[in-house]
Steps between C-alpha positions, in 0.01 A plus 500: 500500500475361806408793717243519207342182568540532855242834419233288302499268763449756778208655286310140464537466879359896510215409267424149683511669821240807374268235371490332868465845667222572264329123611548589909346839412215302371482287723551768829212713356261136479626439894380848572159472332418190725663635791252833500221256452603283776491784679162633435389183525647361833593857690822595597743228476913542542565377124884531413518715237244739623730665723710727231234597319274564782812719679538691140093569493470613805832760437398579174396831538847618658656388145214737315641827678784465246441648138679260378362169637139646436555542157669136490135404697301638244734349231446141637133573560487599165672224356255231728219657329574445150557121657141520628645339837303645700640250809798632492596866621853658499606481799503074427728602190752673737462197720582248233787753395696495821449108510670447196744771555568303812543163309715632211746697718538180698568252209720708317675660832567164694617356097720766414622598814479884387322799637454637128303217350322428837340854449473431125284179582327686722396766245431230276252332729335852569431552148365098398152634671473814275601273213203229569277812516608658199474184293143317638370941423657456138340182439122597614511775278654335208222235549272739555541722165472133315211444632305849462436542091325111529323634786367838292379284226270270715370807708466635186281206364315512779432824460372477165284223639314724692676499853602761682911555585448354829301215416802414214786540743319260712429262238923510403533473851287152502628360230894549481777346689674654812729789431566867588252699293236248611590620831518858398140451331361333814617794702332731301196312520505454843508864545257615305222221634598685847385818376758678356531659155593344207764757410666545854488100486753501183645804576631387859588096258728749305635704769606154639667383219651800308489289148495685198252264300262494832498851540413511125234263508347700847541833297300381190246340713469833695466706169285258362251547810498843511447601074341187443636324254421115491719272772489194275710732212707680675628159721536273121741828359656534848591098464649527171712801586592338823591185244689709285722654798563145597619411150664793550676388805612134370679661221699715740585192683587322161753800452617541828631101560858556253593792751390343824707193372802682414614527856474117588631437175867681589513434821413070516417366141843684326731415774410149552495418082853635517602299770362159334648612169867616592536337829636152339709782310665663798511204703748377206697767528547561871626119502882433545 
């Protein structure tokens, strides 16, 4: 039992310990933001934490002669774009990745005195980055799928009102808070006010992306243009199937949560009820 709580505790101090890795990486990636704007602004300037990353751009492309790391490039450039940061590039993600590698293997090397967990903190640190990437990517998108069958049904309305697609993307685009298909939208606005066509426009939004229900809703559109049918129809049915597959989606959730709790169920609520029920029990009996 007591090797067992000495395993909970090490996994809070695991969990506290990703949550303030996940914070610097925040945090590192704001520093770097100002510190490339500094730049432009003020010329070059010795800045502390510009030398690693500046060293690692600079020696980039000896890293891309490797297969492998120019796969793991495109993975992370990839990955950066379904973020839509575009002020960050990959080479800043490796940069952040030996940092932390750096900090982990020298908390838990210089705490536990061992060569084994000083290269398991160090592979921990590596992979925190990846981790912040993976999640802040998960959460646009979820955010962004919300957003898009409310977004059909005012283009939509608009559309029936007598405005074109553009002119109801850009009145959604007025009139709705902040959040990542507003950005999407705007993009696609942007680019097709510069000249370009309305179909490379969403078809280079979906490339970016790679969402099923936006590549659905670029498809329709694009079928809709080219037998014409009405935009205002096909949108309101898109927006109620796109409703449906979210319905869809919550009840899979719903049915999903017994077997995702089964796991922390055996392993911390079990063992801890036993231990508060026949604890006083054992305790009686291992006294003289």
């Amino acid at each position: 039992m007591t090797y067992f709580l000495l395993a909970l505790t090490a996994f809070g101090l695991a969990w506290f310990v990703r949550d303030l890795a996940l914070a610097a990486i925040n945090r590192l990636s704001r520093y770097e933001q100002t510190v490339r704007l500094k730049t432009l602004m003020g010329g070059n300037r010795h800045l502390p934490f510009k030398t690693l990353l500046a060293v690692l751009e600079t020696k980039s492309h000896l890293f891309l002669k490797l297969d492998i790391t120019r796969k793991y490039y495109l993975f992370l450039s990839r990955t950066l774009q379904r973020m839509n940061r575009a002020d960050l590039n990959p080479t800043q993600i490796v940069g952040y990745q030996i940092l932390c590698g750096l900090l982990f293997l020298l908390f838990l090397g210089l705490l536990s005195q061992s060569a084994f967990f000083a290269f398991f903190g160090f592979l921990l640190g590596v992979s925190f980055p990846l981790l912040w990437l993976r999640d802040k990517a998960l959460q646009r998108e979820k955010k962004l799928i919300r957003e898009l069958p409310n977004a059909l049904e005012i283009i939509s309305l608009c559309c029936e009102a007598g405005l074109s697609l553009e002119q109801g993307m850009d009145q959604y685009f007025k009139n709705t808070k902040p959040g990542p298909l507003r950005e999407e939208f705007g993009g696609v606005l942007e680019q097709t006010r510069s000249g370009s066509n309305r179909k490379n426009a969403f078809e280079a939004a979906q490339k970016r992306l790679d969402l099923m229900d936006f590549s659905l809703f670029v498809t329709s559109l694009v079928h809709a243009e080219r037998f014409g049918t009405g935009i205002a129809k096909t949108l309101r049915q898109l927006s109620l199937t796109m409703r449906d597959k979210q319905t869809q989606r919550a009840e899979k959730a719903v049915q999903e949560i017994p077997v995702k709790m089964l796991l922390p169920l055996i392993l911390f609520i079990m063992p801890v009820t036993f231990l508060i029920i026949f604890g006083p029990i054992l305790l009686q009996f291992l006294q003289p």
